[in-house]
C-alpha positions in Angstrom: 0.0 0.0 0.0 1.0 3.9 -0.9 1.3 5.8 2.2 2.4 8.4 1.0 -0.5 8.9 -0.7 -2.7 9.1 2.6 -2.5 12.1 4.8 -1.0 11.3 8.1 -2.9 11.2 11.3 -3.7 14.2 13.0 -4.0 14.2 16.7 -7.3 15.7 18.3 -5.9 18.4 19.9 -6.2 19.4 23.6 -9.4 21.8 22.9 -11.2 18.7 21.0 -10.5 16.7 24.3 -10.9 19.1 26.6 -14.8 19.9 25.2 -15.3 16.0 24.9 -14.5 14.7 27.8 -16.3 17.7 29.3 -19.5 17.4 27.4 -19.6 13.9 28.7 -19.4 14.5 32.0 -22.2 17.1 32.0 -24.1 15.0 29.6 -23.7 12.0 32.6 -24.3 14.0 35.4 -27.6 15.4 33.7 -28.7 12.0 32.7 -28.2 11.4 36.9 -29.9 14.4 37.4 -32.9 13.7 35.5 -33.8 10.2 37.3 -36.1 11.8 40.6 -37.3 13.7 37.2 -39.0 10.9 35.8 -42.7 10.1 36.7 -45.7 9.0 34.9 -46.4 12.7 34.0 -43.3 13.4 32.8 -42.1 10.6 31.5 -39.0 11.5 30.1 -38.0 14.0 33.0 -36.8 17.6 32.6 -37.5 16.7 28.0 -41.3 16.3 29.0 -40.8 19.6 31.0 -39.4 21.3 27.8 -42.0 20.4 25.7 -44.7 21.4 27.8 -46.6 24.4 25.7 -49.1 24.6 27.7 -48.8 26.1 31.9 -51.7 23.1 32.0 -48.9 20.9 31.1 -46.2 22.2 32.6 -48.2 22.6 36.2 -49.4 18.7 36.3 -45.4 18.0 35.5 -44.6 20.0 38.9 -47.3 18.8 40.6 -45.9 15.5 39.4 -42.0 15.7 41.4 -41.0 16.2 44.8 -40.3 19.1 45.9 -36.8 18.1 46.4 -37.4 17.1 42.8 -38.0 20.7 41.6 -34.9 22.1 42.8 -32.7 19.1 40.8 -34.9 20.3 37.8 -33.9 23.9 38.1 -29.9 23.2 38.8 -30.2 21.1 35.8 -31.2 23.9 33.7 -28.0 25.6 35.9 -25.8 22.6 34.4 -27.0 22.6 31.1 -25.8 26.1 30.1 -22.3 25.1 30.9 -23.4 21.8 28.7 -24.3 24.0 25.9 -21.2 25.5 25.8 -18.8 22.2 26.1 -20.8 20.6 23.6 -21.1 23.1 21.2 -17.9 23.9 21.6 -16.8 20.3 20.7 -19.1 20.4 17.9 -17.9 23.1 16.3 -14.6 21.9 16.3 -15.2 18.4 14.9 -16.7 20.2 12.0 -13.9 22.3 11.5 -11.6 18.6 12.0 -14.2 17.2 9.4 -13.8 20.0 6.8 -10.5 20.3 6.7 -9.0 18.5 4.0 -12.5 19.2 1.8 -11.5 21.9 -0.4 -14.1 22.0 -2.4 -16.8 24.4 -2.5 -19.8 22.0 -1.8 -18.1 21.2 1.0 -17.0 24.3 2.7 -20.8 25.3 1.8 -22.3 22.2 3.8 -19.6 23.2 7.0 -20.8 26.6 7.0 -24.1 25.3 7.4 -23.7 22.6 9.2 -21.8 25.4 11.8 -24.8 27.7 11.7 -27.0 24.6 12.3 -25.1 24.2 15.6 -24.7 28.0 16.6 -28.3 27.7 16.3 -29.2 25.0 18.4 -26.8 26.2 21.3 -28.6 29.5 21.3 -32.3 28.0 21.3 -31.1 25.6 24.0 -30.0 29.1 25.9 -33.4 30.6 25.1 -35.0 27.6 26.1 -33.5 27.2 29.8 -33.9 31.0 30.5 -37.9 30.5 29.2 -37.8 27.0 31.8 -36.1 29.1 34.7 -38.9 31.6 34.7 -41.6 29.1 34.1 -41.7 27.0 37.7 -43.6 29.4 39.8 -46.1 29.4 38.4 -46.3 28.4 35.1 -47.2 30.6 32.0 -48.6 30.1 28.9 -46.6 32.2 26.6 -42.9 31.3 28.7 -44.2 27.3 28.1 -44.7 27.8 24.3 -41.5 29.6 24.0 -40.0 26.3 25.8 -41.5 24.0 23.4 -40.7 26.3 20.2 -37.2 26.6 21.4 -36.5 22.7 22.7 -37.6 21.7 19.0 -35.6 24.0 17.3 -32.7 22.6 19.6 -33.6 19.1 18.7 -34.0 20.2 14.8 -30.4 22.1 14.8 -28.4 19.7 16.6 -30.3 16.7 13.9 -30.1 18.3 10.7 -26.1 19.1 12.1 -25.3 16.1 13.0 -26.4 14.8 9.3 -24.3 17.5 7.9 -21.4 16.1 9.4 -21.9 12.6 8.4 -22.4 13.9 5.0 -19.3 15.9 5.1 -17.6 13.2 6.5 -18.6 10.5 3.6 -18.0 12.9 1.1 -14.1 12.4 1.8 -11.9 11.0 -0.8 -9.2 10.5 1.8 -9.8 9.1 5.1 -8.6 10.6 7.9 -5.5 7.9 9.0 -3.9 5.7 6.6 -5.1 2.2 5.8 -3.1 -0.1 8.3 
């Protein structure tokens, strides 16, 4: 086999690690977070919480957890903006990693998207904890629909970017280490 043919392998870089490792350790300690969350209400925790848009909705889900409960869902909204920022910081720089050796111009159109697709998603993810935050006591209408709008919109950026990467990342000619 060539080698020298194949580019040679790059190393992920301290930043890259840095956000991965600490996006996983938020995501983790949010997953343990929202386990007291749970309940036949609110199935899926804090989610069924976000996508409450109605106060209806969103007032049968507090009535549903402890009140011990209540104050794990607000410091997860607490953890998750530093989530947002690890893991869109880590996303942005695996599409960057991804794009790198695609010149062309499809492709460097697709990263720019696929970049605006996350930017996105990290700030409706902002908008939609600062909408939760202001929505426990008690619930509104208007701040629940803003939570729904703006957890779907997360949910739509972080999908449709996540495609975008796997498309950049089939559309290499070149893979990223050399064939052993």
């Amino acid at each position: 086999m060539d080698h020298a043919r194949h580019t040679p392998k790059r190393p992920l870089g301290l930043a890259m690690v840095a956000s991965l490792v600490i996006s996983a350790a938020l995501f983790i300690a949010l997953l343990v977070m929202n386990q007291p969350l749970k309940t036949a209400i609110a199935p899926q925790g804090m989610i069924s919480f976000q996508l409450a848009g109605t106060a209806q909705q969103a007032q049968a889900i507090l009535a549903s957890w402890r009140p011990d409960s209540v104050s794990v869902a607000r410091a997860s909204l607490w953890v998750d903006f530093a989530f947002i920022a690890a893991y869109l910081a880590m996303l942005l720089q695996l599409t960057r990693r991804f794009s790198l050796d695609r010149p062309g111009v499809r492709e460097r159109i697709i990263a720019k998207w696929v970049r605006m697709l996350f930017i996105v998603a990290g700030t409706s993810d902002v908008i939609e904890n600062i909408a939760l935050l202001n929505n426990f006591n008690p619930p509104d209408n208007s701040l629940s629909m803003v939570a729904s709008i703006f957890s779907l919109l997360k949910f739509t950026g972080l999908l449709l970017g996540l495609a975008g990467l796997i498309i950049i990342r089939a559309a290499r000619r070149q893979p990223l280490t050399p064939a052993s």
